[in-house]
C-alpha positions, 0 to 999 in steps of 0.5 A: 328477798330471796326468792324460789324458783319452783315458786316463780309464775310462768306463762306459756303461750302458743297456739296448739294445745299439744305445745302447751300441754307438752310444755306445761306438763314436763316443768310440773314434773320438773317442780314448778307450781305456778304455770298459767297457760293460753292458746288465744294470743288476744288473752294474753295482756289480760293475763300479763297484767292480773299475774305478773309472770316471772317468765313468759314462753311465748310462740312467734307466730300465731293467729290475732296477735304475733308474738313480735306484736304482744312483746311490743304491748308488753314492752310498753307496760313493763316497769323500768329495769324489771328484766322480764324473761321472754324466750320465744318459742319458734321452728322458725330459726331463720337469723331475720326472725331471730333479729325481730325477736331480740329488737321486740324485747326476746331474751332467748329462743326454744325451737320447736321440736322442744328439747326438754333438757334445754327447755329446762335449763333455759327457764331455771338460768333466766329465772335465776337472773330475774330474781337476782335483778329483783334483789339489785332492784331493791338494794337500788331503791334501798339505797337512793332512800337513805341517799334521799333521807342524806341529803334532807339531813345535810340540807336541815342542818345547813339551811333550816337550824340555823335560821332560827339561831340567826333570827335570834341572834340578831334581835338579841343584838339590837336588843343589847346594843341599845342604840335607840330607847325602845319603848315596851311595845317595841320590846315586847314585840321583838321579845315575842319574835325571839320566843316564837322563833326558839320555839319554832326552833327547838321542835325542829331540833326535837323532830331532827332527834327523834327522826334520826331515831328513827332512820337508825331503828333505836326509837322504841314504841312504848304502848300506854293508856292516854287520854287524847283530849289530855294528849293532844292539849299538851302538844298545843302549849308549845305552839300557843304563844305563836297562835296567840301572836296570829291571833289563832283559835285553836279548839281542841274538841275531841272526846275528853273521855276517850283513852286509847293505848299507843305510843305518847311521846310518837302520838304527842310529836305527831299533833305537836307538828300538825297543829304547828304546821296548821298555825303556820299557813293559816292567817291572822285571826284564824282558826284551827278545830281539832275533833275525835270520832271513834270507828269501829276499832280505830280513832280518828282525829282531825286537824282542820285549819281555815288556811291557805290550802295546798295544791294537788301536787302539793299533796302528793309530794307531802310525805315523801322524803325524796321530794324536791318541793320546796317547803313554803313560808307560812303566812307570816314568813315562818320557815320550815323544812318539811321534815315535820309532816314525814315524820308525821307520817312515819310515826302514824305508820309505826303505830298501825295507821295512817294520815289522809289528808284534804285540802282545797286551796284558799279554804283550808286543809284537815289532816286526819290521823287514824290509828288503832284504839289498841296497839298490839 
């Protein structure tokens, strides 16, 4: 994002009023809008973290803090690879304080009496390289994001699709082969495998499709009038016959009469992942309540399983693309990739809310989905 350097937040530092003033006075002059000033070096880590600055001019010797000192507090509190200008303002020129200076974190000196000329083009040149490492900062980022979202791809394809085509597969064989009698039990209950897993299979399948939409920005939003109770029924059927198997309750209790506008196919993909991914880590014979409650202008609806819960670190890695967890068997071995929950979260965003999410382990977990009632 191009950036103007008039704009840029400067902090100037020195311990006698009449350099800050002189200093503070010829950049507004020169344009810049932005100056944040201070003669007390014990104000200045204040001042660093509440502004921000884009530059800091900042005196070597002063009383309570050197500048040595406050470029190391600096240093210690300053992002990985964001490039802070700091040039040091000094009538010390001496090569050893000049060498303390860079080792500190300096990246130029003004030596005093200020020459404005050079004070101006040394602020304008590191000003411009901050900015242009900004922008190479988040091309950076940018791009380990597509690499991430690459690499979950590749490792769905390879991994998570073909699971379910090779369970299937398989008891369709033995099925066939026919090398023992089966009786109707033993039938039905590789037939129950079978449907369950194309199940299983076919909404990864759809996650992949509308995910990959998604990445390539042609998944339009299309705004309409739902019921949720309606909406939400209609993302169970797909998951109830694996609901059935595990002997899972799943209630749906929210308003039968509230109508909200948003996207239904996002909305409906939404609840069709929460609640599978609910029946997925809860166990036999549980149960699975989903409720409504309207606040002020929003819906909030939750998924609250009584399941094997997740970890802390667990949750923090949930929806984030680029994580290296490990997607958990369900409690009945079922497979999954992940993909499921950021898609999840990314619709949620797409459609102007969020999802939070509470979970205790070996209690249960609630997923609660707040959205606008009106999407604009």
């Amino acid at each position: 994002m191009k950036q103007d350097i008039k704009n840029a937040k400067i902090l100037v530092v020195d311990d006698q009023i009449a350099n800050v003033e002189m200093i503070v006075t010829y950049l507004e002059i020169e344009g810049y809008t932005n100056i944040i000033a201070t003669t007390d070096s014990r104000e200045v880590m204040d001042l660093y973290i509440n502004t921000n600055p884009d530059i800091i001019l900042l005196d070597i010797t002063m009383p309570y803090y050197t500048g040595l000192e406050l470029m190391e507090m600096i240093k210690d509190e300053n992002p990985e690879n964001d490039y802070l200008p700091i040039l040091i303002l000094t009538a010390d020129i001496s090569t050893e304080t000049k060498r303390k200076a860079l080792q500190a974190g300096a990246s130029d000196f003004l030596t005093k009496p200020f020459d404005l000329i050079e004070l101006k083009a040394r602020v304008n040149t590191h000003l411009q390289i901050r900015f242009k490492n900004n922008v190479i900062n988040e091309y950076a980022f940018e791009l380990k994001q597509q690499i991430a979202i690459k690499d979950k791809f590749f490792s769905i394809i390879a991994h998570d699709v073909r699971n379910p085509f090779t369970g299937i597969i398989n008891y369709c064989r033995i099925l066939l082969m026919q090398k023992k009698s089966y009786n109707a039990d033993e039938v039905q209950h590789m037939l129950n495998i079978i449907s369950n897993t194309a199940s299983q299979g076919y909404i990864l399948l759809e996650n992949l499709l509308k995910w990959s939409k998604s990445q390539m920005g042609s998944l339009q939003i299309k705004p309409v009038s739902l019921n949720i109770n309606k909406s939400i029924n209609n993302s169970i059927i797909p998951i109830a016959e694996q609901a059935h198997n595990k002997g899972i309750e799943i209630l749906n209790t929210t308003d039968s009469q509230c109508e909200i506008t948003t996207d239904k196919e996002m909305f409906e993909t939404i609840f069709r992942n929460l609640i599978s991914n609910a029946v997925k880590f809860t166990q036999y014979n549980g149960r699975i309540r989903i409720d409504s409650e309207i606040k002020n202008d929003q819906i909030w609806i939750s998924v609250a399983d009584n399941g094997i819960g997740i970890s802390d670190e667990e949750k923090d890695k949930l929806f984030r693309i680029d994580s290296k967890l490990q997607s958990r068997k369900g409690t009945a071995d079922e497979n999954g990739s992940g993909l499921g929950l950021i898609l999840c979260h990314e619709f949620a965003i797409q459609l102007g809310g969020n999802i939070i999410v509470e979970s205790t382990e070996n209690i249960g977990t609630t997923f609660t989905l707040h959205l606008p009632l009106q999407l604009d």
